[in-house]
C-alpha positions as CSV (number, residue, x, y, z in Angstrom):
1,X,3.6,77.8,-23.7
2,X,5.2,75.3,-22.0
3,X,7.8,72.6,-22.6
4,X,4.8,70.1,-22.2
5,X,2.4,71.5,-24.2
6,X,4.8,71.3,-27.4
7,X,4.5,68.7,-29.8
8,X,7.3,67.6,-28.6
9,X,6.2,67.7,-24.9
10,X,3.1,66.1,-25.8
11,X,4.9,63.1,-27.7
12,X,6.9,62.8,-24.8
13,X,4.3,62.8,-22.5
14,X,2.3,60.1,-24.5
15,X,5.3,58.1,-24.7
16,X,5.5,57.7,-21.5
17,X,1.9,57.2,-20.9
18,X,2.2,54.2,-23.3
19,X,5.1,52.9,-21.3
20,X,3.1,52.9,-18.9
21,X,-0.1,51.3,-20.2
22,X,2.4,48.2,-21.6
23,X,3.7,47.9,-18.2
24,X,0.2,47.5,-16.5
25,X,-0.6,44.7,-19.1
26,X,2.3,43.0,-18.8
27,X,2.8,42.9,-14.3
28,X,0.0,44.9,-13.2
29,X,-0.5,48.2,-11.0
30,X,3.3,47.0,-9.5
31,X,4.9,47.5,-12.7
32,X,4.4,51.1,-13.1
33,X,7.1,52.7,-11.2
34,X,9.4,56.0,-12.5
35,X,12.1,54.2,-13.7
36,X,10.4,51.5,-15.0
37,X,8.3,53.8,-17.3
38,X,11.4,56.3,-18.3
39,X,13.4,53.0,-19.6
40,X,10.3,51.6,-21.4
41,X,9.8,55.2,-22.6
42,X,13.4,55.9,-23.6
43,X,13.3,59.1,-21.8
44,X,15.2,60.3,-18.7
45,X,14.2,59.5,-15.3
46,X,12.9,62.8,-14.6
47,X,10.6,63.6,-17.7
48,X,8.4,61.2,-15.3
49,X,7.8,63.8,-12.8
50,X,8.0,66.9,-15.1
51,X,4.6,65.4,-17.2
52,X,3.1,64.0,-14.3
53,X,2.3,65.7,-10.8
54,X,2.5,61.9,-9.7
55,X,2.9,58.3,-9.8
56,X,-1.0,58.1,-9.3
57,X,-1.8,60.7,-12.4
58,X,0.4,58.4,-14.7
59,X,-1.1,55.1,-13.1
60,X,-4.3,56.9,-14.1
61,X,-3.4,57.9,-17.5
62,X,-2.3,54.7,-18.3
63,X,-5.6,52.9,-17.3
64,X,-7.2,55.5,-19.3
65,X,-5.0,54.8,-22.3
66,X,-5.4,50.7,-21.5
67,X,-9.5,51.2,-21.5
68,X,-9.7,53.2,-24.4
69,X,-7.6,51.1,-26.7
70,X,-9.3,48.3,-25.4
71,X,-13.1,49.8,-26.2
72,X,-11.8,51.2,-29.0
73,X,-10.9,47.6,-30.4
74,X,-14.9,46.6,-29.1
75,X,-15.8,49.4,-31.4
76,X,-13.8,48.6,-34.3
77,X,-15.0,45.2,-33.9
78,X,-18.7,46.3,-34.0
79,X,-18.7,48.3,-36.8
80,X,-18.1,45.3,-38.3
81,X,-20.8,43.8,-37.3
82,X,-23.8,43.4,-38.9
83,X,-27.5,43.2,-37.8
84,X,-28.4,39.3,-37.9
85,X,-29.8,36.8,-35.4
86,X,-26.1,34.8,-34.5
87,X,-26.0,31.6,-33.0
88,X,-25.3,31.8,-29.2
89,X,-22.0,30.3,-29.4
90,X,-21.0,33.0,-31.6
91,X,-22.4,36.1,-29.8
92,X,-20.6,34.2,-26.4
93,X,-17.1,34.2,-27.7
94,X,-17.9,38.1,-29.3
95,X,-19.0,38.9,-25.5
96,X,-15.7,36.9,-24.0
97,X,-13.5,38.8,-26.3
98,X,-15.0,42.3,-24.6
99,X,-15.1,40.9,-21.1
100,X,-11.7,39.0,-20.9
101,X,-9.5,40.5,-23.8
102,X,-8.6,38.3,-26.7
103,X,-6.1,36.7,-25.3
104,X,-6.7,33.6,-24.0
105,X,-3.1,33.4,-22.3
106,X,-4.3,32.5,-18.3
107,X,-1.6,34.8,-17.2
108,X,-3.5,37.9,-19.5
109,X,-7.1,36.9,-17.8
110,X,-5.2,37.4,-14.4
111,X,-4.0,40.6,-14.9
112,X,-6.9,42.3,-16.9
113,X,-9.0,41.0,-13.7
114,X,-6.5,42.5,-11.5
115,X,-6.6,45.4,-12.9
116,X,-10.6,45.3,-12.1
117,X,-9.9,44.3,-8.4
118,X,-7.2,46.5,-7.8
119,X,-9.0,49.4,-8.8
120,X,-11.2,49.0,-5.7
121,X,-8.3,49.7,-3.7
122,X,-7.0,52.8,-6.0
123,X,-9.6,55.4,-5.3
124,X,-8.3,58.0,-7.6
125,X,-8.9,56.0,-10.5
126,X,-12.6,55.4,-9.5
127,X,-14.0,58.4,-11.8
128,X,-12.1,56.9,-14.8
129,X,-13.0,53.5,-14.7
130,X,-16.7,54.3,-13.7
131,X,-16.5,56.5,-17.5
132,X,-15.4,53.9,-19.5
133,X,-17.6,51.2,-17.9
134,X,-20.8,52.9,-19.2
135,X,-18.7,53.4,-22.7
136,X,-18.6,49.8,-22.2
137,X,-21.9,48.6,-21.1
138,X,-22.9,50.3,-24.3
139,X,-20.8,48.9,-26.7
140,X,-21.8,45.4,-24.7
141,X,-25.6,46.3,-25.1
142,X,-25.0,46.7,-29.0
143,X,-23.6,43.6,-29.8
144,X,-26.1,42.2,-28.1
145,X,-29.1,44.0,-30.0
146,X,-26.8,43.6,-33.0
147,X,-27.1,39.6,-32.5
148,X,-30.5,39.8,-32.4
149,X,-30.6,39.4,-28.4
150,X,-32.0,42.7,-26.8
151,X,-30.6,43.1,-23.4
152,X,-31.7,45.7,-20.6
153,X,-29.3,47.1,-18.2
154,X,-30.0,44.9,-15.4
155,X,-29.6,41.6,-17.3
156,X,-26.3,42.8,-18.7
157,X,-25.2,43.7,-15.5
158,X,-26.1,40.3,-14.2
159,X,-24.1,38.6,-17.6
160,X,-21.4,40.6,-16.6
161,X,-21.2,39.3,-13.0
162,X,-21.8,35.6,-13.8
163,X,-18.7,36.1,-16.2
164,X,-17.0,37.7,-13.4
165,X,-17.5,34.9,-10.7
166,X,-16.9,32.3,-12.9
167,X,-13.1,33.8,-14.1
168,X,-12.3,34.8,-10.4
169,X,-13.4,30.8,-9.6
170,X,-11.5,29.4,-12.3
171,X,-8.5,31.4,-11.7
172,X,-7.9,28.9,-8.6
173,X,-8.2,26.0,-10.2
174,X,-5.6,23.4,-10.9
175,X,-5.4,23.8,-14.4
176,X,-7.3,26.6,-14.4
177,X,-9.2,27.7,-17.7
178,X,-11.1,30.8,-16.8
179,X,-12.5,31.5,-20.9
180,X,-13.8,27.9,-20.9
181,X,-15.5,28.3,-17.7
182,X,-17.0,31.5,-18.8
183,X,-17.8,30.2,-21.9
184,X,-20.3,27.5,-20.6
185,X,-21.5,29.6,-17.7
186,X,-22.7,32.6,-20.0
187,X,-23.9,29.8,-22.6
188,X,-26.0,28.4,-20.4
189,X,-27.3,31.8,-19.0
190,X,-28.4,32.7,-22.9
191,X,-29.6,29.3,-24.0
């Protein structure tokens, strides 16, 4: 057995992992750095390189961790959810609270959306994200039928994208307000 696969180890490593995760949120792929982690972590510099062969296998534990409490939250808030017809306001902002996070905070809509984008430039965490998107696209396709709107895969996908274009538009905006332009956009594309 070794030191990492003790509880201890395994704390440890999760620790650090959640460091990690809480950096991403809070400044993006940029903010995960050794140090950075180990301080956040309260653990030595070096118990970042003895759980992780990398800085790229704790980035990618760390959007694992982000994406899993995220559609873990989509689930939670499912199960709640019963089976009625809901007016289309209501099933939007359940939608926009998947797609863009509950908080509204402009800065938070940023860097969940950076996260997206940078991703494309971050091979290695390709195979995750491409996981939890169809974890996703399910839990998306449930609320949906749950609402009382069957959706098939290709008009989810196309939801998804008009949501999409219409934060990465707003997010250069003035005074930008990238929920309430998704908010009319998707409204519009249900009505």
């Amino acid at each position: 057995m070794t030191a990492a696969s003790t509880p201890k180890g395994e704390r440890r490593r999760a620790a650090l992992v959640v460091a990690a995760a809480e950096l991403l949120v809070e400044g993006g792929f940029d903010a995960i750095r050794h140090r950075a982690v180990a301080e956040r972590a309260g653990l030595p510099l070096a118990s970042t390189t003895y759980y992780f062969d990398s800085l790229e296998e704790l980035v990618t534990a760390a959007v694992e961790y982000r994406g899993r409490l995220e559609l873990d939250q989509g689930r939670e808030q499912l199960a709640k959810l019963s089976t009625e017809p809901r007016a289309t306001d209501t099933l939007v902002e359940m939608v926009l609270d998947q797609l863009l996070g509950e908080d509204t905070a402009y800065e938070a809509v940023l860097l969940r959306y950076e996260r997206l984008v940078t991703t494309g430039r971050r091979p290695y965490l390709r195979p995750v994200m491409r996981a939890m998107q169809v974890e996703f696209h399910e839990l998306l396709t449930e609320i949906f039928t749950r609402s009382g709107v069957p959706i098939d895969a290709k008009r989810l996908a196309q939801l998804i994208a008009l949501v999409d274009g219409a934060v990465v538009n707003a997010l250069i905006e003035v005074d930008p307000d990238p929920r309430a332009v998704a908010r009319a956009m998707l409204r519009d594309a249900l009505s």
